[in-house]
The first five atom37 places (N, CA, C, CB, O) and aatype in JSON, in Angstrom:
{
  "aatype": [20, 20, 20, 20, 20, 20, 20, 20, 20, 20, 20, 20, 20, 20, 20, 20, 20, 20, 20, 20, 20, 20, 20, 20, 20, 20, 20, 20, 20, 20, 20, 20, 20, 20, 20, 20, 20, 20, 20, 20, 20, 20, 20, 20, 20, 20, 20, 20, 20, 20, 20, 20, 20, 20, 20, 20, 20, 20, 20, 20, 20, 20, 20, 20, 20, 20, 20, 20, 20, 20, 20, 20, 20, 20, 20, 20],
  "atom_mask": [
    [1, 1, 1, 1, 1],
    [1, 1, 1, 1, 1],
    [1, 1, 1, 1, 1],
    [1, 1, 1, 1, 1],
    [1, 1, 1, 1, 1],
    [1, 1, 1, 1, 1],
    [1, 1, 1, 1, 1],
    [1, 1, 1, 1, 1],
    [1, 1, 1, 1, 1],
    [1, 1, 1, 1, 1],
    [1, 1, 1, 1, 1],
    [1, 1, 1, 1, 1],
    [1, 1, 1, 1, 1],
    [1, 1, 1, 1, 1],
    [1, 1, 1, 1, 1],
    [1, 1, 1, 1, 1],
    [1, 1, 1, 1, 1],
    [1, 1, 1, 1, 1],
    [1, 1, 1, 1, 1],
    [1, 1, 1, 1, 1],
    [1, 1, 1, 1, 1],
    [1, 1, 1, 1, 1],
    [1, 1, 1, 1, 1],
    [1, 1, 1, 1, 1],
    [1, 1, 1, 1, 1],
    [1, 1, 1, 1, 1],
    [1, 1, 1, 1, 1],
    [1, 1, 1, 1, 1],
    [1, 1, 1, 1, 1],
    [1, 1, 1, 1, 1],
    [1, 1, 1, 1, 1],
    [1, 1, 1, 1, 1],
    [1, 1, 1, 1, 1],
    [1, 1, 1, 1, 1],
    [1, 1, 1, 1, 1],
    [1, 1, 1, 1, 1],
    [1, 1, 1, 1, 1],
    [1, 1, 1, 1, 1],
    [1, 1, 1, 1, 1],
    [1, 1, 1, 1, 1],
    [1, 1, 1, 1, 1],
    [1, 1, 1, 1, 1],
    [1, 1, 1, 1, 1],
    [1, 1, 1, 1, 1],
    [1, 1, 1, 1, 1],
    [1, 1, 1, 1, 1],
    [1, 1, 1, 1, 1],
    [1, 1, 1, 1, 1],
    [1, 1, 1, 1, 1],
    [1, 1, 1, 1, 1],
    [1, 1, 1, 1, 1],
    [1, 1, 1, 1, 1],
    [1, 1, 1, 1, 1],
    [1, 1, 1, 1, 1],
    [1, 1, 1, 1, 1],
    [1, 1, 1, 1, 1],
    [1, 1, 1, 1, 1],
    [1, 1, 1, 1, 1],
    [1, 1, 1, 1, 1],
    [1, 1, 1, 1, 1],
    [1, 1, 1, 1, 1],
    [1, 1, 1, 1, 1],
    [1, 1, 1, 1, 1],
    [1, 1, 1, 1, 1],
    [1, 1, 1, 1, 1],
    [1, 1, 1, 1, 1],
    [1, 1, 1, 1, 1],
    [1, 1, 1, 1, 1],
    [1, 1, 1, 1, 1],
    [1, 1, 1, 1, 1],
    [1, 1, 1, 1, 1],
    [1, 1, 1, 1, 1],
    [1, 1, 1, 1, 1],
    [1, 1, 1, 1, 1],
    [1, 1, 1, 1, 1],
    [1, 1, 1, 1, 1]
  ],
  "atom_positions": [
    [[131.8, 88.24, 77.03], [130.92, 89.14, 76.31], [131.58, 89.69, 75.04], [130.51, 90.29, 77.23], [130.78, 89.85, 74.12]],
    [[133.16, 90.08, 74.73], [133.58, 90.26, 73.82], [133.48, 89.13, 72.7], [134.59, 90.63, 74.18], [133.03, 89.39, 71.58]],
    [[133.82, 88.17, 72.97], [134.04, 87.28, 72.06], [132.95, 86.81, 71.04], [134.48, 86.32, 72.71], [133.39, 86.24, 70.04]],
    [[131.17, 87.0, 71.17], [130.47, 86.81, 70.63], [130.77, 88.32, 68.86], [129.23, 86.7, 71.87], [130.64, 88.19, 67.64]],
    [[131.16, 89.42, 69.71], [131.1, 90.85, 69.09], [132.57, 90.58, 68.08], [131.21, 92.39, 70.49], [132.58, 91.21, 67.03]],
    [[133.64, 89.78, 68.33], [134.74, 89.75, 67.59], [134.23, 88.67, 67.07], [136.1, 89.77, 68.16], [134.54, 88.8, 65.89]],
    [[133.54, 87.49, 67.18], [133.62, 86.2, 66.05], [132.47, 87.25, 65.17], [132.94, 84.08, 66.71], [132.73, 87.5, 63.99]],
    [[131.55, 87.69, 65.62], [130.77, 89.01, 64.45], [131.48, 89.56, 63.13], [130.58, 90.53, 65.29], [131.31, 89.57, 61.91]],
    [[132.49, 90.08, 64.25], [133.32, 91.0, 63.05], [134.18, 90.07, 62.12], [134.48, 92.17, 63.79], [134.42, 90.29, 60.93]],
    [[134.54, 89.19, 62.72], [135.44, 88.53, 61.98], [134.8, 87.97, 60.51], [135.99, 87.41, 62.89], [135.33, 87.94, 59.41]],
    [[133.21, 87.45, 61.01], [132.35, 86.57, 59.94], [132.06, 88.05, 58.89], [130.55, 85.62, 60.79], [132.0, 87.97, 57.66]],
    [[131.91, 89.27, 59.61], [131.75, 90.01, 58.7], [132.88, 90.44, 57.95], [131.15, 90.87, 59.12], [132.49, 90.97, 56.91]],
    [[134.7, 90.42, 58.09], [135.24, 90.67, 56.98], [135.6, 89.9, 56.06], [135.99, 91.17, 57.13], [136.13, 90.15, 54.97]],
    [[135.05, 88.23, 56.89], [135.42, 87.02, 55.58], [134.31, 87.91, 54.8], [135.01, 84.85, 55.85], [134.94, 88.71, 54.11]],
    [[132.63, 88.11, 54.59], [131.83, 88.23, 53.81], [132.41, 89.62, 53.44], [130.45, 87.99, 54.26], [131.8, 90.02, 52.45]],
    [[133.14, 90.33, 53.74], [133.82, 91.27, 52.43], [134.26, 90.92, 51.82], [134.57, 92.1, 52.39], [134.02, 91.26, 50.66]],
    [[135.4, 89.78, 52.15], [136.56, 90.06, 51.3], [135.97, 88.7, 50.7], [138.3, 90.26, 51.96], [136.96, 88.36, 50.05]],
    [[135.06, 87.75, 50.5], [134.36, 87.46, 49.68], [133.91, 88.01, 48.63], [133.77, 87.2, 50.08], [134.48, 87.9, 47.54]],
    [[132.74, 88.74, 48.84], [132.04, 89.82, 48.04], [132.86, 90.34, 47.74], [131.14, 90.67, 48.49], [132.66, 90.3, 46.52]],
    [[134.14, 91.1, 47.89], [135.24, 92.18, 46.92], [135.95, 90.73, 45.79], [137.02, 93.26, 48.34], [136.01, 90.87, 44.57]],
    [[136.25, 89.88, 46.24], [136.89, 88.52, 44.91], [135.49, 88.01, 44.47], [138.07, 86.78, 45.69], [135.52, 87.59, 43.31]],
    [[134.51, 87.94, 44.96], [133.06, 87.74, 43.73], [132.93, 88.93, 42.96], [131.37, 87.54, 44.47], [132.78, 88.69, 41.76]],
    [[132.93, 89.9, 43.2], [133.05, 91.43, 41.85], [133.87, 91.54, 41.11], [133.24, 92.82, 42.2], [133.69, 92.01, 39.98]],
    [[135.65, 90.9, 41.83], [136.75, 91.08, 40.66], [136.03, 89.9, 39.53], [138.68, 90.6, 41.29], [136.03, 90.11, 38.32]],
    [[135.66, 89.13, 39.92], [135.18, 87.38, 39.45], [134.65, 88.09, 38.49], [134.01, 86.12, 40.43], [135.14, 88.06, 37.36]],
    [[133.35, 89.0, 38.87], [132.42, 89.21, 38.16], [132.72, 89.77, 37.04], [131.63, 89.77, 38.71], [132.5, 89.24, 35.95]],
    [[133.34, 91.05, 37.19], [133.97, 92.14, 36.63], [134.88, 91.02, 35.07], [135.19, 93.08, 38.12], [134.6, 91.0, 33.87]],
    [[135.6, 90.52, 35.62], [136.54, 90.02, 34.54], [135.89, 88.62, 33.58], [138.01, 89.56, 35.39], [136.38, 88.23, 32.52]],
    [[134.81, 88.09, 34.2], [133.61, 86.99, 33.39], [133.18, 88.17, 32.05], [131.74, 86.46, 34.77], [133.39, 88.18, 30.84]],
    [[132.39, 89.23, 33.1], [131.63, 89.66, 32.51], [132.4, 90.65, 31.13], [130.79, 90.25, 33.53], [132.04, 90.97, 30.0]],
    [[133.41, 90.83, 31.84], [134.1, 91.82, 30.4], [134.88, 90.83, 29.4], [135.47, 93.17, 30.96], [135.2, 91.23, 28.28]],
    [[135.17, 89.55, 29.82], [135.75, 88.17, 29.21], [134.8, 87.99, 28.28], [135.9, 86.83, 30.2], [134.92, 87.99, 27.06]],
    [[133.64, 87.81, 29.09], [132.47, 87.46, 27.76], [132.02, 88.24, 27.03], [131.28, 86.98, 28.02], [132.07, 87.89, 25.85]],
    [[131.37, 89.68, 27.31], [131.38, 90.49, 26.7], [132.04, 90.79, 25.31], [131.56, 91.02, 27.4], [131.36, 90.98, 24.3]],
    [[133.29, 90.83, 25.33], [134.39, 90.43, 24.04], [134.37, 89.26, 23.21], [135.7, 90.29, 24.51], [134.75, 89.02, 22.06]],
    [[133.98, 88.81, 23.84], [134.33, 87.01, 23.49], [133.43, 87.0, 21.94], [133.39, 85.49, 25.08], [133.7, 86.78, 20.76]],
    [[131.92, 87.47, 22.95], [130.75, 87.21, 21.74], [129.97, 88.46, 21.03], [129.51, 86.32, 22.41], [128.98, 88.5, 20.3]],
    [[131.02, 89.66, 21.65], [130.81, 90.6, 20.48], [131.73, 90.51, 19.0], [131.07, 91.98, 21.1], [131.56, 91.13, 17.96]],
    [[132.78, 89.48, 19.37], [133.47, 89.2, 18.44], [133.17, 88.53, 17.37], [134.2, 88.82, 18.81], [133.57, 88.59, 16.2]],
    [[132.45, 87.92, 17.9], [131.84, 86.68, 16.8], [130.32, 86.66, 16.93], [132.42, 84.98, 17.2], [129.41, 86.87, 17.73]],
    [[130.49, 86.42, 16.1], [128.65, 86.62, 16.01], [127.79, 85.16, 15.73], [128.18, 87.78, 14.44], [127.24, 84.58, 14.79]],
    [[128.13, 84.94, 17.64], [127.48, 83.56, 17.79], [126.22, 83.32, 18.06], [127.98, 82.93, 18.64], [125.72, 82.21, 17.88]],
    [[125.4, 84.66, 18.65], [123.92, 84.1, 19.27], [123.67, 85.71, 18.58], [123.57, 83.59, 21.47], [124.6, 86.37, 18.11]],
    [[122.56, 86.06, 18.63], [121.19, 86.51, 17.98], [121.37, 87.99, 18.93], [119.51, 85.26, 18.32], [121.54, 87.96, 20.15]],
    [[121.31, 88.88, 18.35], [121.59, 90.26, 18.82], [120.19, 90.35, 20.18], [121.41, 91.59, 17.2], [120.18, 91.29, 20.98]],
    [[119.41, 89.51, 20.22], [118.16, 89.61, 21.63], [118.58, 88.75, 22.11], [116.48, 89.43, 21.58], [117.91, 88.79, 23.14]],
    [[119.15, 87.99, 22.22], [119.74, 87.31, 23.27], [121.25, 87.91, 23.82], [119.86, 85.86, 22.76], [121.94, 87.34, 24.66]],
    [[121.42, 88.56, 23.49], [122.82, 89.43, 23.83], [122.47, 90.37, 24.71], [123.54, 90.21, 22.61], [123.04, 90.67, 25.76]],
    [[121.2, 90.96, 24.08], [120.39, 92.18, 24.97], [120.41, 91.27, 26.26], [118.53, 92.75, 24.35], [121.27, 91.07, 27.12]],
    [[119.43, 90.92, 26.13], [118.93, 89.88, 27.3], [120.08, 89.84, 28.36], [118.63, 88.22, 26.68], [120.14, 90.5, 29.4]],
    [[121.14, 88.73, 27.79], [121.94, 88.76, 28.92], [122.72, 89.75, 29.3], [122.62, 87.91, 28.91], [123.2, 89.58, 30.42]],
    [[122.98, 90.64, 28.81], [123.99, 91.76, 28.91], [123.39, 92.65, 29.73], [124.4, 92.43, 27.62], [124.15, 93.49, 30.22]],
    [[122.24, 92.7, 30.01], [121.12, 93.68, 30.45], [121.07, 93.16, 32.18], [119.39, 93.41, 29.4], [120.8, 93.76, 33.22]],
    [[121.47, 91.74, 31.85], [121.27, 91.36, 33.73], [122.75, 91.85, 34.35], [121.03, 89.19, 34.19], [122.75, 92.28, 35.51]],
    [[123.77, 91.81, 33.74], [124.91, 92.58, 34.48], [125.63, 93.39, 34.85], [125.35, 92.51, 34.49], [126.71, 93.26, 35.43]],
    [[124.84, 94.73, 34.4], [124.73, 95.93, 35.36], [123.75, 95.74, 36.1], [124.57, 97.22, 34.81], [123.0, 96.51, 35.49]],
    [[122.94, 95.25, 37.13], [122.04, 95.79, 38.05], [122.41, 94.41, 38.85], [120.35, 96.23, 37.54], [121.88, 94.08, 39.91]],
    [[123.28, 93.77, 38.25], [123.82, 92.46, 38.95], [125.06, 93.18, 39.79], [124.4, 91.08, 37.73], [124.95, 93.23, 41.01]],
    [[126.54, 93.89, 38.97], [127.24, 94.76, 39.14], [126.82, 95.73, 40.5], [127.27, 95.32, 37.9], [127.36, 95.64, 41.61]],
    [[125.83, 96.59, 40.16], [125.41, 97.29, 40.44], [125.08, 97.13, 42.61], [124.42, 97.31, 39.25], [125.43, 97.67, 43.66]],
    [[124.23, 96.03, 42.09], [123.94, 95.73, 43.45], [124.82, 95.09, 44.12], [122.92, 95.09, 43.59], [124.73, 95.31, 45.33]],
    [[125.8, 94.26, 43.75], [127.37, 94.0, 44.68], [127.87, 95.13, 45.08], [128.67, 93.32, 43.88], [127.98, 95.25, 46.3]],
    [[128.37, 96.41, 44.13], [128.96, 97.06, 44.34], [128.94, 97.86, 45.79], [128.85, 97.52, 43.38], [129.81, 98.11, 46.62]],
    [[127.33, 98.15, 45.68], [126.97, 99.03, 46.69], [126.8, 98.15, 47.94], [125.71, 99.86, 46.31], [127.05, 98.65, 49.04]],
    [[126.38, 96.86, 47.85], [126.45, 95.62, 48.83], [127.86, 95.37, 49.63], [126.17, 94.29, 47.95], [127.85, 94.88, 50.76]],
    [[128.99, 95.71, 49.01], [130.48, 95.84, 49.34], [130.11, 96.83, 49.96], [131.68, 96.0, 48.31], [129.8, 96.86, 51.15]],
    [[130.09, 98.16, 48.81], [130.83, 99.3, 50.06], [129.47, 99.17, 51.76], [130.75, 101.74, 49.01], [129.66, 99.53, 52.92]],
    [[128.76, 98.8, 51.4], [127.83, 98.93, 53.21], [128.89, 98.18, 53.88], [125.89, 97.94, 53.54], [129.6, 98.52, 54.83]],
    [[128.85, 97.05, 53.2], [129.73, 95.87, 54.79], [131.41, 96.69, 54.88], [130.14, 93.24, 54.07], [132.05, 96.47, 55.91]],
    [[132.0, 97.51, 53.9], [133.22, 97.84, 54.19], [133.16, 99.24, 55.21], [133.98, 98.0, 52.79], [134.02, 99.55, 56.04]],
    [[131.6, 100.14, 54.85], [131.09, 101.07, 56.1], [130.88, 100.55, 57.57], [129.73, 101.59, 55.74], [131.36, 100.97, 58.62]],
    [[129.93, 99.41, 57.3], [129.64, 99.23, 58.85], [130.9, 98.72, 59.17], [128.37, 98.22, 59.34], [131.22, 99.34, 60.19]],
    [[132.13, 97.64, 58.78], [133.23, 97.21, 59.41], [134.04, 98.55, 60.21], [134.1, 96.46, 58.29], [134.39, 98.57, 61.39]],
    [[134.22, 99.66, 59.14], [134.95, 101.06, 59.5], [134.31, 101.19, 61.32], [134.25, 102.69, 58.15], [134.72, 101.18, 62.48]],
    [[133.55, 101.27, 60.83], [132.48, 101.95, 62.31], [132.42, 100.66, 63.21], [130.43, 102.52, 61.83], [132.08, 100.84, 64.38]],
    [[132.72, 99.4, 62.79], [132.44, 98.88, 64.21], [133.9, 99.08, 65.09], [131.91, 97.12, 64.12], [133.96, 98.74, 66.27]]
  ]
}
């Protein structure tokens, strides 16, 4: 009966510590690029909007997606 409840937990801290190296990922793309093509002025100030606009609520929703699975792990 234990063993179903520990292979659980276990699948749940690979999918943290996934999700925590997909945000560093994210985090350092997104501030990589960010620089990259504010530097140069390669694409069209609405297309900058555009994409720049999807990665805070991209951010956003990992972030808080981490801290739940790092809550419920605490508590199990």
């Amino acid at each position: 009966q234990r063993f179903p409840t520990e292979k659980a937990y276990y699948i749940a801290k690979e999918v943290a510590t996934t999700e925590r190296t997909y945000l560093k990922d994210l985090e350092v793309i997104t501030t990589w690029f960010q620089s990259a093509v504010s530097k140069e002025d390669c694409m069209p100030e609405t297309l900058k909007n555009l994409i720049f606009s999807n990665f805070e609520p991209l951010h956003k929703f990992h972030t808080g997606f981490l801290k739940e699975i790092e809550q419920r792990l605490a508590l199990w």
